[in-house]
N, C-alpha and C positions, 0 to 999 in steps of 0.2 A: 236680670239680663236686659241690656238696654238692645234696641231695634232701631237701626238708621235706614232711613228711607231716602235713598238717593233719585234724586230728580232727572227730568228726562235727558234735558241737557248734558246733568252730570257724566248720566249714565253711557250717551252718544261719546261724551270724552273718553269715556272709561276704554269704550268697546276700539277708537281712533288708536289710543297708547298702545293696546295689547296687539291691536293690527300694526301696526308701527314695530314696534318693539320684537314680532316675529318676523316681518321683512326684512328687518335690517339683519335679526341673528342669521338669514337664510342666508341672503342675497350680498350681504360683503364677505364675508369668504369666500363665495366662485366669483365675485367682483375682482377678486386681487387674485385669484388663480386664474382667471381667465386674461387680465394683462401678464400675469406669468409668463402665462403660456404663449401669448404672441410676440410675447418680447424673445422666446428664447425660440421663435419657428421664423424669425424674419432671417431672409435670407440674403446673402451677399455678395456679391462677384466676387473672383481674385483680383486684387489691386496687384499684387508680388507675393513671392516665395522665400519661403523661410530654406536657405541653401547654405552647405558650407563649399560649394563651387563657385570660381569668380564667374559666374555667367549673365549676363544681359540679356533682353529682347526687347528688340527695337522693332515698334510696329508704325505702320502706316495708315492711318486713315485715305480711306478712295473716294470723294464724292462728287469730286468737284471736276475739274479737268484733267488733263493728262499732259500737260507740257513739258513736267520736268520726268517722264519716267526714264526713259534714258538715260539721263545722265546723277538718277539715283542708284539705276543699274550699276553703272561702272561706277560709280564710289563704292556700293558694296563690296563688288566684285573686288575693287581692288583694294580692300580693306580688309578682305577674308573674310567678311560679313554675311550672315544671314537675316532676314526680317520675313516680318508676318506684315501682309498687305489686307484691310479690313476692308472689303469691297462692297459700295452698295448694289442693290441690282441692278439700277438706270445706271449706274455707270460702267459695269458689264456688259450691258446692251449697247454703250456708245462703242466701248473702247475693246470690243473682244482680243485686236490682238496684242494690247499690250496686256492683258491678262494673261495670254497666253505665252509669252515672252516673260514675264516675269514667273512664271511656274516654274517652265524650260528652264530659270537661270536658279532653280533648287530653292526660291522661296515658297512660304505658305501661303498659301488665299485662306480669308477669313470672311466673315459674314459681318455686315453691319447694317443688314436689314435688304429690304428691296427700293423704300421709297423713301427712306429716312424721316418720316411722321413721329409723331411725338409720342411714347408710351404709354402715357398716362390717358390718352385719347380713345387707345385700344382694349377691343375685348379679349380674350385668351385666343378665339377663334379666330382674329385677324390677326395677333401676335403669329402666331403658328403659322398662319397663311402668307404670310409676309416673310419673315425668314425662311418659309419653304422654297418658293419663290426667287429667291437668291442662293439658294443653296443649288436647285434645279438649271439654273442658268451657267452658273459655276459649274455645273457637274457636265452641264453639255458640251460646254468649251471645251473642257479637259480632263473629265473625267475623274475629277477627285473633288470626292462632295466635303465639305468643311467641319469640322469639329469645334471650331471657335467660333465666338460671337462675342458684339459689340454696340451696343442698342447706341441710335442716334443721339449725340449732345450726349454721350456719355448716362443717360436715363436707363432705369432699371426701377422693378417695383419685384416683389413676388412669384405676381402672377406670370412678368416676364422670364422670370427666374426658375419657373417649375415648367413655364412651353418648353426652354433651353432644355433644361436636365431628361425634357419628355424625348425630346430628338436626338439624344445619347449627345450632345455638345455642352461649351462650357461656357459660361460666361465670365470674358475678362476684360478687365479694366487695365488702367494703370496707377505708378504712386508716382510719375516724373513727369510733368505736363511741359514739352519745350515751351512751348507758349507762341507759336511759329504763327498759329494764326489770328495772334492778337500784332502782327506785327515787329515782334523783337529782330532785334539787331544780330547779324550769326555771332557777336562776342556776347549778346545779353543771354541768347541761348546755349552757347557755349557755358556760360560760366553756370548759368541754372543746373544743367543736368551732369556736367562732371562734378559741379561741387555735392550733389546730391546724391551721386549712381552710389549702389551699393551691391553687394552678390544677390542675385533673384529681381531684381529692380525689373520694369515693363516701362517704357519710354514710350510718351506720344507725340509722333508729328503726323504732317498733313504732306499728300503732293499736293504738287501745281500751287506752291508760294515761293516766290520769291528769295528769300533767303536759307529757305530751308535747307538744299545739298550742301554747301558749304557750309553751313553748319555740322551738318551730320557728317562731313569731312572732318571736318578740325575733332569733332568729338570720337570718333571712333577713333583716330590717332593716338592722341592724349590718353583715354581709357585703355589701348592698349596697350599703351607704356607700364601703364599700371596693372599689368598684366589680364584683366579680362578676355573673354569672348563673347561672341554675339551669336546667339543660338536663337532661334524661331519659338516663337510662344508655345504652341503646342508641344515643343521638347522641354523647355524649361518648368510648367507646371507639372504636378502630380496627377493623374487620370485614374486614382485609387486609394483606399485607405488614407485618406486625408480628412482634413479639416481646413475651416478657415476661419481664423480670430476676427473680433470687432473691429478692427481696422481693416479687414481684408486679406492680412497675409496668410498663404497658405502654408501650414506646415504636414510632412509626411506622421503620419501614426505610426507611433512608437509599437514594437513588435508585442502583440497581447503574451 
């Protein structure tokens, strides 16, 4: 019977492999279930609605000025139109009564923050405090505190995602950007969002630009030739037994 004598060196390799070789057996299987697992816990706004009703919702971002509310008023109005107006807090505070004027005329108020800061900036603690904030302000005015939300520039992470859900609201998006405040023409935005609209679609524009009412003229026409309607974001999502797919849409859960 022969006897090998391994050396110290050897031996220090020996001991490196075996430690290796149970690291790896350990630690790459929760390696790849633990990106599993955060890939299937990331969460997502509603972009649109999985619907077999030709419905629309046309919202408004608020942050800026108040020039054209008026005469976004009477287009709705005289469109048959509903819309969700995304209000930040400072601009609550400027403009309390066209806030209040637009509630009066049956649209939604929405929340899209108090100061419009960047997401990514904040802790869960300011999330929360911040959309509270604007929810408070809203509710003083008139009494109807918001359900929806709209994080600044369109930003959203998790954390923002789970403040939302923590204050019984929703977080929504859109899948139709007019593009109003990049400047487009009311026929470049016209032709972006009719060629696009679909049943459950969520349209975004902006007041106080320029082109915007006329736009949102010609396209509510048009789409309603095509027989839709324009329903408020909080009536056209689900507030229940839902889901919502990788792209966003949300569809209702089929009955268990």
């Amino acid at each position: 019977m022969k006897t090998y004598v391994v050396g110290k060196r050897e031996a220090v390799s020996i001991v490196l492999y075996l430690l290796i070789a149970i690291l790896v057996s350990v630690l790459v299987p929760q390696g790849i279930d633990a990106v599993s697992t955060a890939a299937m816990e990331r969460k997502i706004p509603i972009y649109c609605v999985e619907t077999d009703k030709k419905q629309i919702a046309l919202t408004f971002d608020a942050a800026w000025g108040n020039s054209d509310t008026d005469e976004i008023l009477k287009i709705l109005d005289q469109n048959s139109a509903k819309a969700t107006f995304f209000f930040t807090g400072e601009w609550v505070s400027k403009y309390p009564d066209d806030v209040r004027k637009i509630y009066a005329a049956g649209h939604t108020l929405a929340n899209h923050s108090d100061k419009h800061g960047h997401i990514e900036k904040m802790s869960a603690e300011q999330l929360r405090a911040d959309i509270t904030a604007c929810n408070d302000k809203i509710k003083a005015l008139t009494g109807y505190t918001p359900i929806l939300y709209r994080g600044p520039y369109g930003e959203y992470n998790n954390t923002l995602i789970t403040e939302v859900e923590g204050l019984k609201m929703y977080t929504v998006q859109w899948n139709i950007d007019s593009r109003d405040w990049q400047g487009k023409t009311v026929e470049q935005m016209v032709k972006n969002v009719t060629e696009n609209a679909k049943s459950g679609s969520i349209i975004l524009f902006h007041n106080d630009l320029e082109n915007t009412p006329a736009a949102v003229d010609e396209i509510l026409k048009k789409l309603t030739k095509e027989d839709y309607s324009f329903v408020t974001a909080d009536k056209l999502i689900y507030k229940e037994n839902y889901y919502i797919d990788s792209a966003g849409k949300q569809h209702k859960k089929p009955p268990a």
